[in-house]
RODO-2510 file (C-alpha; in nm, 4 decimals, decimal comma):
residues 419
     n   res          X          Y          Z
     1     x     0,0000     0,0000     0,0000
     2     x     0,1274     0,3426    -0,0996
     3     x     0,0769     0,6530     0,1403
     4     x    -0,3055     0,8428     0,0633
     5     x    -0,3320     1,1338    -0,1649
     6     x    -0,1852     1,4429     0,0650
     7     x    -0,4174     1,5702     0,3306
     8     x    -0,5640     1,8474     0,1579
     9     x    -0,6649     1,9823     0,5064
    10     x    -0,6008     1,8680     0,8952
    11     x    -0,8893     1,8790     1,1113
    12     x    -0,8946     2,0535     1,4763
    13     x    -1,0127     1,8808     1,7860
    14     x    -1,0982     2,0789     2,0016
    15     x    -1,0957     1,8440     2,2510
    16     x    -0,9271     1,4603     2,2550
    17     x    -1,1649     1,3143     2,4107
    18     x    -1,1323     1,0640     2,7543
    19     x    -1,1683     0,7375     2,6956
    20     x    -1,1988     0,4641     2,9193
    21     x    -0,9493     0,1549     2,8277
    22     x    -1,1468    -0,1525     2,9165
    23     x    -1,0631    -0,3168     3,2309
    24     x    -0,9121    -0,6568     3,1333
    25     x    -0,6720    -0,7238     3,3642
    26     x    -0,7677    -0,7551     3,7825
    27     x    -0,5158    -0,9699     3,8302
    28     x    -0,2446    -1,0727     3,5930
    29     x    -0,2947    -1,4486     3,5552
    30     x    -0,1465    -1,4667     3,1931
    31     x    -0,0417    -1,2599     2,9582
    32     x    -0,3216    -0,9625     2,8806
    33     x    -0,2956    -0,6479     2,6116
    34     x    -0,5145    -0,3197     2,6580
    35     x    -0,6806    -0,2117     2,3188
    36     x    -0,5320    -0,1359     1,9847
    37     x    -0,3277     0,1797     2,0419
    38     x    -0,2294     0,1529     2,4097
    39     x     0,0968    -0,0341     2,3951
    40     x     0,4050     0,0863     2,3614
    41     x     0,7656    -0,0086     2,3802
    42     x     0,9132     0,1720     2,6891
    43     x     1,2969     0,2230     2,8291
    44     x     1,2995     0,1720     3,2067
    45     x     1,5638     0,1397     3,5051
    46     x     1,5231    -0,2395     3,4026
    47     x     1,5832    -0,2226     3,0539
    48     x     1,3759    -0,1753     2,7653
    49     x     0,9967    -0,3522     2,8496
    50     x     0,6972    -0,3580     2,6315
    51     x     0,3528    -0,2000     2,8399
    52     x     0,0500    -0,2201     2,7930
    53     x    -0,2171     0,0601     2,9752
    54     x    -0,5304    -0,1270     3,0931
    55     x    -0,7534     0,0524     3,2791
    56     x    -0,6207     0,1863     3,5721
    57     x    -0,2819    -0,0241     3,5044
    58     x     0,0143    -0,0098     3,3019
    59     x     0,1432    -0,3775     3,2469
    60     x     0,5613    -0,3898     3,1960
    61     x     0,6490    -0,6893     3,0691
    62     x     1,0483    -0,7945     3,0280
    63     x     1,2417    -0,8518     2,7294
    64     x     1,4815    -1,1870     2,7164
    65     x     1,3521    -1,3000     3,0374
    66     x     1,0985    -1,5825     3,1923
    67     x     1,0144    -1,3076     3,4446
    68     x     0,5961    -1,2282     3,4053
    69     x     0,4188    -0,9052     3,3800
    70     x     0,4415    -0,6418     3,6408
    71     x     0,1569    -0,4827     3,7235
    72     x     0,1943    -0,0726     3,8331
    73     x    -0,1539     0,1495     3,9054
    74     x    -0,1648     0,4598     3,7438
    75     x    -0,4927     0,5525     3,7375
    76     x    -0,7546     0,5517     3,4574
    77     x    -0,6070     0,8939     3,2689
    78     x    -0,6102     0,7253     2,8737
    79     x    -0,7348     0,9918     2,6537
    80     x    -0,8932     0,8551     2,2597
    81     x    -0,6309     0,7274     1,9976
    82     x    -0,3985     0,9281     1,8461
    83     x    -0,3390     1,1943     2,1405
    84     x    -0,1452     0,9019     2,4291
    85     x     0,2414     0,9662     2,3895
    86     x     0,5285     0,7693     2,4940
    87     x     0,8879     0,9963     2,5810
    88     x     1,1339     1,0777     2,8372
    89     x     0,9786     1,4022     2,9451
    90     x     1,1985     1,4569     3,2121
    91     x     1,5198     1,3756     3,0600
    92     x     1,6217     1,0837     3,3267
    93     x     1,6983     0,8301     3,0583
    94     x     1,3538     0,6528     3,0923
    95     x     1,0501     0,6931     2,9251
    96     x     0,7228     0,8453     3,0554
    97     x     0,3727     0,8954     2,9647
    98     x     0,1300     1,1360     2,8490
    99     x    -0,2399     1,1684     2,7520
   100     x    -0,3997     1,5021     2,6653
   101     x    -0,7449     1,5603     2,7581
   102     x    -0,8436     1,8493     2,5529
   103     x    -0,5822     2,1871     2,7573
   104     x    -0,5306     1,9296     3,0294
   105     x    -0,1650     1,6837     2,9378
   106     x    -0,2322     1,4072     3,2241
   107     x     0,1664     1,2852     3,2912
   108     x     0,3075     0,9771     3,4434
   109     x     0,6585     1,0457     3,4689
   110     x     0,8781     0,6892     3,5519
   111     x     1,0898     0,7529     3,9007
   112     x     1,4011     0,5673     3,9277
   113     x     1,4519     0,5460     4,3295
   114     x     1,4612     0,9452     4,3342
   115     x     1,4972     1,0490     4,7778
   116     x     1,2766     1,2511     4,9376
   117     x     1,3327     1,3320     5,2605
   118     x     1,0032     1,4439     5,5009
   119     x     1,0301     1,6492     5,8156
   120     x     0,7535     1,6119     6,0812
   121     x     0,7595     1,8612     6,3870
   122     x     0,5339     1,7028     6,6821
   123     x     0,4058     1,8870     6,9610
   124     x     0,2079     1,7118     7,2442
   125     x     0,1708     1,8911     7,5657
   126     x     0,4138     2,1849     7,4587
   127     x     0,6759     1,9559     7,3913
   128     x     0,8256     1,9727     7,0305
   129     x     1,0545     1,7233     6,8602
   130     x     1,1283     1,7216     6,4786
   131     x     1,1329     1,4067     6,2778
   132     x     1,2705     1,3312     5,9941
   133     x     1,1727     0,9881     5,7174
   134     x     1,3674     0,9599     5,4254
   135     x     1,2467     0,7121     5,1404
   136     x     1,2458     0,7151     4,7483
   137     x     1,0168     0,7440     4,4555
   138     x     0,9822     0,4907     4,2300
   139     x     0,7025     0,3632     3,9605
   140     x     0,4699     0,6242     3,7749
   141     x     0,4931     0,9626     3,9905
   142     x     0,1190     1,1729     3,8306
   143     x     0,0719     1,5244     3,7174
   144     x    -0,2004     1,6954     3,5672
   145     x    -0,1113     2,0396     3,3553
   146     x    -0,2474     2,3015     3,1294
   147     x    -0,1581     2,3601     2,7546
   148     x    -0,2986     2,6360     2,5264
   149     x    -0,4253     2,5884     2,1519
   150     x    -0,5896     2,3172     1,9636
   151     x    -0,4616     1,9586     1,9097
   152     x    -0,4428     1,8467     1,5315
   153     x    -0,6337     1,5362     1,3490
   154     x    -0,5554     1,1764     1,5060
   155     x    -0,1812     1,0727     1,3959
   156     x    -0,0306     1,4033     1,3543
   157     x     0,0717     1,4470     1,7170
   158     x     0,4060     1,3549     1,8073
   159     x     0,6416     1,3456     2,1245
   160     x     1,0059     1,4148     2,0329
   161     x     1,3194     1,6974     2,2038
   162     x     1,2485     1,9878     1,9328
   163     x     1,4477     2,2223     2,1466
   164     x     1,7476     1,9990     2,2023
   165     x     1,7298     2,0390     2,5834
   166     x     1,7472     1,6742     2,6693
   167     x     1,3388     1,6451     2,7333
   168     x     1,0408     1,4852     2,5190
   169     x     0,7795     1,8066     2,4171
   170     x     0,4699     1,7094     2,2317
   171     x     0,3872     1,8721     1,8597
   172     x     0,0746     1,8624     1,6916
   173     x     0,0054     1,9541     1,3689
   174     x    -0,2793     2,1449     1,2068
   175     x    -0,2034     2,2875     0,8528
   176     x     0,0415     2,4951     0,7602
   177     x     0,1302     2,5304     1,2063
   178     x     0,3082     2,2701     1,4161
   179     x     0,1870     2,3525     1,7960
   180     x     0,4797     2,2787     1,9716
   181     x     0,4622     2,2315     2,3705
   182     x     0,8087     2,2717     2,5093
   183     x     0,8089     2,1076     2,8421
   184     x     1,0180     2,1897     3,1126
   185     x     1,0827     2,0108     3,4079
   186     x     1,1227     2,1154     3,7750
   187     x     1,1859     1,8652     4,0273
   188     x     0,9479     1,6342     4,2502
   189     x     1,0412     1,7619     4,5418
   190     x     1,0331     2,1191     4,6887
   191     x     1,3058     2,2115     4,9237
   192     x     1,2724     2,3650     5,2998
   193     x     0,9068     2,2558     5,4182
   194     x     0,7677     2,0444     5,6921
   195     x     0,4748     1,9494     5,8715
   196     x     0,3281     2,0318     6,1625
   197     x     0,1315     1,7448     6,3598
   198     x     0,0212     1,8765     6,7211
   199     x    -0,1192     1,6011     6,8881
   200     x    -0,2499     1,8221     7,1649
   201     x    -0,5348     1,9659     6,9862
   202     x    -0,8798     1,7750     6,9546
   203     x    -0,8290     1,6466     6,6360
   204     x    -0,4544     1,6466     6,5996
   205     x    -0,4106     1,9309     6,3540
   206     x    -0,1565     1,9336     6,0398
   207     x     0,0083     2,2374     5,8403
   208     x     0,3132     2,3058     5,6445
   209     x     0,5451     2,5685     5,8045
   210     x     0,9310     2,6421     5,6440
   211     x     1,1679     2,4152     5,7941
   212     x     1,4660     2,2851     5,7806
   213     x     1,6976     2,2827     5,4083
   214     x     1,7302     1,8899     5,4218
   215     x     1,3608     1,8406     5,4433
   216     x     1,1617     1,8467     5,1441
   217     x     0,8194     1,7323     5,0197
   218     x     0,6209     1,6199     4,7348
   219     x     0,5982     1,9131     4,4784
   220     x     0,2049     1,9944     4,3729
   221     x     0,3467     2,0157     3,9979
   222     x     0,6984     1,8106     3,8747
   223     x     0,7354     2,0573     3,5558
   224     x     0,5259     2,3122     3,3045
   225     x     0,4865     2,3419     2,9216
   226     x     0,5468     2,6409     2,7479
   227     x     0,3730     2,6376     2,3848
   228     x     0,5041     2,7953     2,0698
   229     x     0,3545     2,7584     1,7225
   230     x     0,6354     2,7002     1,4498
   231     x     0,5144     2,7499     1,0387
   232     x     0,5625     2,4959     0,7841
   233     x     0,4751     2,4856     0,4325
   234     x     0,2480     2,1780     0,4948
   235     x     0,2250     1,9295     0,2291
   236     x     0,0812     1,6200     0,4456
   237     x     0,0958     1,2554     0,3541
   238     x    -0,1459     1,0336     0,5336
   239     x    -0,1153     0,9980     0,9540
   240     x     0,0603     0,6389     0,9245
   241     x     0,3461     0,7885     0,6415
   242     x     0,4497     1,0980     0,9137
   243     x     0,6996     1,0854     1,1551
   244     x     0,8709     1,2742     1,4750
   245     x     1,2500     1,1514     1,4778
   246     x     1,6455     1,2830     1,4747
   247     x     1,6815     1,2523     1,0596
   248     x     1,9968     1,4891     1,0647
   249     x     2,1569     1,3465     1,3306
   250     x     2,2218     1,7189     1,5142
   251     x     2,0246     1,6211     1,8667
   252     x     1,6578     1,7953     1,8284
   253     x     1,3889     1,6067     1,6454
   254     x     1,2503     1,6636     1,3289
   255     x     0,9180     1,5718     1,1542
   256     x     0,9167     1,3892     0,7924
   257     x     0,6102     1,3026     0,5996
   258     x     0,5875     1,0380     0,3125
   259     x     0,3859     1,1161    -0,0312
   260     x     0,4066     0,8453    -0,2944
   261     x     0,7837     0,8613    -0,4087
   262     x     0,8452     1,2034    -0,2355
   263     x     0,9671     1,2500     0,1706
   264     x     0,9486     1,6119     0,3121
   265     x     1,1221     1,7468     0,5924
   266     x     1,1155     1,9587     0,8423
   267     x     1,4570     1,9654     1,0054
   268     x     1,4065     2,1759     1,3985
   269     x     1,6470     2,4867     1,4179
   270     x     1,6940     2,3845     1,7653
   271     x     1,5968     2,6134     2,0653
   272     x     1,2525     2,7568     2,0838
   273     x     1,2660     3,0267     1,8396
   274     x     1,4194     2,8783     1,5498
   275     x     1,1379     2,6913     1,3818
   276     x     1,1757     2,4484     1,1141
   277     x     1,3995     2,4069     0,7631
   278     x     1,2085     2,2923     0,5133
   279     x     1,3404     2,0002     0,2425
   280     x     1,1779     1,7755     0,0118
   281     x     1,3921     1,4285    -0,1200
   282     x     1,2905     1,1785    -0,3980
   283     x     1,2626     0,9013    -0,2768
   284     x     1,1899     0,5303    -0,4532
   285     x     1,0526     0,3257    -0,1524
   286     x     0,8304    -0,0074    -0,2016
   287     x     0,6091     0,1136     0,0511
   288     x     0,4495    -0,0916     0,2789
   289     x     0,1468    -0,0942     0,5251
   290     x     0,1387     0,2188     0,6774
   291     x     0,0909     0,0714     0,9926
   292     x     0,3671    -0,1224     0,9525
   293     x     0,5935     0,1539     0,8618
   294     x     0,8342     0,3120     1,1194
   295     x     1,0739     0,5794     1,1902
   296     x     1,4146     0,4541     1,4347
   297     x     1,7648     0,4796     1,4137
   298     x     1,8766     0,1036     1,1949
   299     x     2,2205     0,1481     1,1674
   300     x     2,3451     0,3496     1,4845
   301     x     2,4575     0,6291     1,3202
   302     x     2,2882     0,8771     1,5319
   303     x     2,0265     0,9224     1,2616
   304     x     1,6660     0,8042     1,2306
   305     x     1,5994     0,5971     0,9067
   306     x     1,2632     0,4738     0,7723
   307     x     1,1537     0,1522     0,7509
   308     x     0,8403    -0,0192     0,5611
   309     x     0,7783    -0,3749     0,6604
   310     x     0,5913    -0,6201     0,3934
   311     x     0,5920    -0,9600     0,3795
   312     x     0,9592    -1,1412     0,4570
   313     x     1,0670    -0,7630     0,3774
   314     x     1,1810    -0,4447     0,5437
   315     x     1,2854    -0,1728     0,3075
   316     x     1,4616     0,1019     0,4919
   317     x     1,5052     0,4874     0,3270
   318     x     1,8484     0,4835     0,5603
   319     x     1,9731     0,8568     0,6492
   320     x     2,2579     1,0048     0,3773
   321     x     2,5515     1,0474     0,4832
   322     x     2,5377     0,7738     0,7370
   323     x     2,7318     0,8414     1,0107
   324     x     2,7896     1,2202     0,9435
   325     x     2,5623     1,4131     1,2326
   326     x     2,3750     1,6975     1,1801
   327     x     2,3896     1,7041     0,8006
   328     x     2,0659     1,5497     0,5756
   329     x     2,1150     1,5087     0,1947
   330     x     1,8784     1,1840     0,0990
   331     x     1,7382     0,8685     0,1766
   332     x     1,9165     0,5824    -0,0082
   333     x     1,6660     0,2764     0,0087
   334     x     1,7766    -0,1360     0,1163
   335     x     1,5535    -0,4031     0,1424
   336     x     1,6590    -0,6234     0,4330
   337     x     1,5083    -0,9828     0,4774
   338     x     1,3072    -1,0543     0,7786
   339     x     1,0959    -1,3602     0,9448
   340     x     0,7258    -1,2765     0,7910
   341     x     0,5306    -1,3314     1,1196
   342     x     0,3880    -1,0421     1,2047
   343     x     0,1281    -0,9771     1,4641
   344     x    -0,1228    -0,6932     1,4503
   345     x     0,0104    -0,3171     1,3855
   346     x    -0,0837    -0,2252     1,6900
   347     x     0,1345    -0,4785     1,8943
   348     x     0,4479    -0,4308     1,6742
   349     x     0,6755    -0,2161     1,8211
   350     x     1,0351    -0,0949     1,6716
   351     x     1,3161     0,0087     1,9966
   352     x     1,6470    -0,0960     2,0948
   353     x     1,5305    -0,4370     2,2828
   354     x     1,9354    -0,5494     2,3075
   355     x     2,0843    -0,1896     2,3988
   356     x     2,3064    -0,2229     2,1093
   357     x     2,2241     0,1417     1,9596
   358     x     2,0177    -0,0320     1,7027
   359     x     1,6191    -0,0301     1,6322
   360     x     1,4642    -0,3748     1,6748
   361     x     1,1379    -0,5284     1,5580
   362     x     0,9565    -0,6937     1,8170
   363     x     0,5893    -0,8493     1,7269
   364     x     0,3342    -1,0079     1,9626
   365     x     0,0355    -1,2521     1,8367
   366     x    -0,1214    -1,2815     2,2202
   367     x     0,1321    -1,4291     2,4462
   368     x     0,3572    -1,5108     2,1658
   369     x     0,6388    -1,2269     2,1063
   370     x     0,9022    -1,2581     1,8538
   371     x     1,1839    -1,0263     1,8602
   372     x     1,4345    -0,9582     1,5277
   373     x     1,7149    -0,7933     1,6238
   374     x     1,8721    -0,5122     1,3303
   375     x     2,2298    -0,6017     1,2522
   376     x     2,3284    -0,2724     1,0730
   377     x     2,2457    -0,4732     0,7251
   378     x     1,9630    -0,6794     0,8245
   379     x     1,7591    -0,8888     1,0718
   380     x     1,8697    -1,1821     1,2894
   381     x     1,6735    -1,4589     1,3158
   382     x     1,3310    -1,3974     1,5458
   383     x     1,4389    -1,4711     1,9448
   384     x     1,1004    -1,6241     2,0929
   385     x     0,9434    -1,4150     2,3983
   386     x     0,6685    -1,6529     2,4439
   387     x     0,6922    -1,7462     2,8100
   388     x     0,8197    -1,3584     2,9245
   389     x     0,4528    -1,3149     2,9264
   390     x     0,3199    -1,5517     3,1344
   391     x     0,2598    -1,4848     3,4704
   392     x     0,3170    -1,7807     3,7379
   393     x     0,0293    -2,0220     3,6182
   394     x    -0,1792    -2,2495     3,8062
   395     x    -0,3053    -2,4760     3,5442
   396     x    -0,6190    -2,4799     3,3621
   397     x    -0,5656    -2,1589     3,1890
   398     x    -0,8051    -2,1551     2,8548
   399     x    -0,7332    -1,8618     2,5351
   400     x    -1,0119    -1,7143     2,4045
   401     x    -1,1233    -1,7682     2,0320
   402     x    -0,8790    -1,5784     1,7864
   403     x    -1,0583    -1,3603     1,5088
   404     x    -1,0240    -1,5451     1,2049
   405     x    -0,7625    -1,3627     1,0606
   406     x    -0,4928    -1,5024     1,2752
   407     x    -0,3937    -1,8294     1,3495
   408     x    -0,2738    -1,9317     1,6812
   409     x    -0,3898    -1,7608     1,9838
   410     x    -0,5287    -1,3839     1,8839
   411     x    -0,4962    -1,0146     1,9441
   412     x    -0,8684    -0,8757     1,9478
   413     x    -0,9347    -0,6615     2,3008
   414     x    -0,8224    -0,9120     2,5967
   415     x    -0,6092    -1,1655     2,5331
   416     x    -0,5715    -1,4746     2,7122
   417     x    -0,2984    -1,7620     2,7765
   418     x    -0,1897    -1,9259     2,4518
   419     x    -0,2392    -2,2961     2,3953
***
């Protein structure tokens, strides 16, 4: 399939809508996905895991290991498809999540043992003593926070650093104007502050009073987005043929869209004034699916290439000159043999699953996940995930009927243990 005719316009929505993802998963028995669209491939302190949002849950589940899925509560924050991002907002290394909900960007920012220290002055009967707990954050820390302007059509919002400063922003693109929300972050703690219990009032009464400088508390916000709107000449190809990546190599992320045999760019300036360079290349890709069609660093080189997956094939558009940062001249196109077993789009998800610098292909048809590892010039053979999936079983475990399209045990909206 070739990308659509170019969007001749890009709708606003005014508001991306809540949604609520189906509650699947109580208790993680086998393996379970959320619906199409809410799984993602995500770098945490424990590698690179694939989750999946469920309700009120996020479900990590490990790469290359027999360990099963780890259930972490987040709260039930999804918003419709399209406007759910995956990024390291807060430039720690690991990703995070977002969800906008019309002006309101719901966060779940991953902590990696971060201290905190509390200070607690009691007084009973005059007496005061100050006490001080220190522990750590760690899982999904939430914030809610405010954004100004419109959000463009489904698939033409993206999560990428457009300023360079070492944190995901979120763009969204309407036209000939790519909303850009810069985001800045602050800190989960604020310094100086403690709490005041006095047990000798009827009830005991609590207040925050400055303290000492080694206590510190839970901040009521962990950062803030500042929004700029950057032109472009537009020139759209279809949601699944546009991307957010690093094509030049120079450290800020760009946006490319695909149009039959033509890619435009539009390379970030860097900072938050500079806006966008504009370029178009010929390009003579075999595409395939859109959905199947991905942006990610191959050949680690430093720049994002393109791949289209069809078939036992994976062409790539990879980056020109490879391995010469922060300069763009072309795409020049391979086709690269790969294992044709694909599972559904919307559990096939391209990241660096061996920390080797290069973009993998992992693909999941229910609790089966294969994993192809990029070589630079092509794709190992598929390493089987199929147990990393499966919680500690009891026996007795039935799958549910796969949708006749798929053989095997099948991705519709809850999946169940494979037989």
């Amino acid at each position: 399939m070739r990308p659509q005719s170019t969007m001749k316009r890009l709708a606003l929505v005014a508001a991306a809508m809540a949604v609520a993802v189906p509650a699947h998963a109580q208790a993680l028995t086998a393996c379970k996905w959320g619906s199409p669209g809410y799984s993602w491939a995500m770098k945490t302190p424990e590698g690179t895991k694939i989750a999946t949002g469920i309700s009120g849950d996020v479900i990590l589940y490990s790469s290359l290991t027999l360990s099963p899925g780890k259930v972490i509560p987040v709260g039930n924050f999804w918003s419709g498809l399209g406007y759910n991002w995956v990024g390291d907002f807060n430039g720690d290394g690991f990703d995070d999540i977002a969800s906008a909900n019309g002006s309101t960007v719901e966060m779940r920012l991953q902590t990696n043992n971060v201290p905190i220290s509390e200070c607690r002055r009691e007084v009973v009967n005059g007496q005061s003593l100050t006490k001080r707990q220190d522990y750590k954050l760690s899982g999904f820390q939430k914030d809610s926070l405010q954004v100004s302007g419109s959000w463009g059509a489904p698939g033409y919002s993206w999560t990428g650093d457009f300023d360079g400063d070492g944190r995901a922003d979120i763009a969204t693109a309407s036209g000939n104007d790519v909303r850009i929300h810069f985001y800045d972050f602050t800190g989960y703690t604020v310094p100086a502050t403690q709490w005041l219990y006095d047990a000798g009032h009827s009830p005991a009464t609590y207040q925050r009073e400055p303290g000492y400088a080694s206590c510190s508390t839970l901040a009521d916000h962990f950062g803030q987005f500042t929004s700029k709107t950057w032109s472009v000449p537009g020139g759209w190809g279809a949601a699944d043929y546009s991307w957010a990546a690093d094509f030049n190599g120079d450290g800020t992320t760009d946006i490319a869209t695909a149009n039959g045999g033509n890619i435009r760019v539009f390379s970030s300036k860097g900072g938050r004034t500079g806006g966008f360079d504009s370029k178009d290349f010929s390009v003579p890709m075999p595409w395939g699916s859109g959905a199947y069609t991905w942006a990610a660093d191959f050949n680690k080189d430093g720049k994002a290439d393109i791949a289209s997956a069809s078939g036992d094939t994976i062409s790539i558009a990879i980056a020109q000159p490879v391995g010469q940062k922060g300069v763009l001249t072309g795409f020049a196109v391979e086709r690269q043999p790969i294992t044709n077993w694909w599972g559904d789009a919307a559990y096939t998800f391209v990241k660096d699953f061996t920390g080797d610098g290069r973009a993998d292909v992992a693909t999941a048809r229910g609790c089966d996940v294969k994993m192809s590892a990029s070589t630079g010039s092509g794709f190992a053979a598929p390493v089987d995930w199929r147990y990393s999936l499966r919680a500690p079983s009891t026996g007795g475990a039935t799958g549910i009927s796969p949708p006749t399209s798929y053989n095997g045990c099948g991705l519709g909206s809850v999946v169940g243990t494979c037989q």
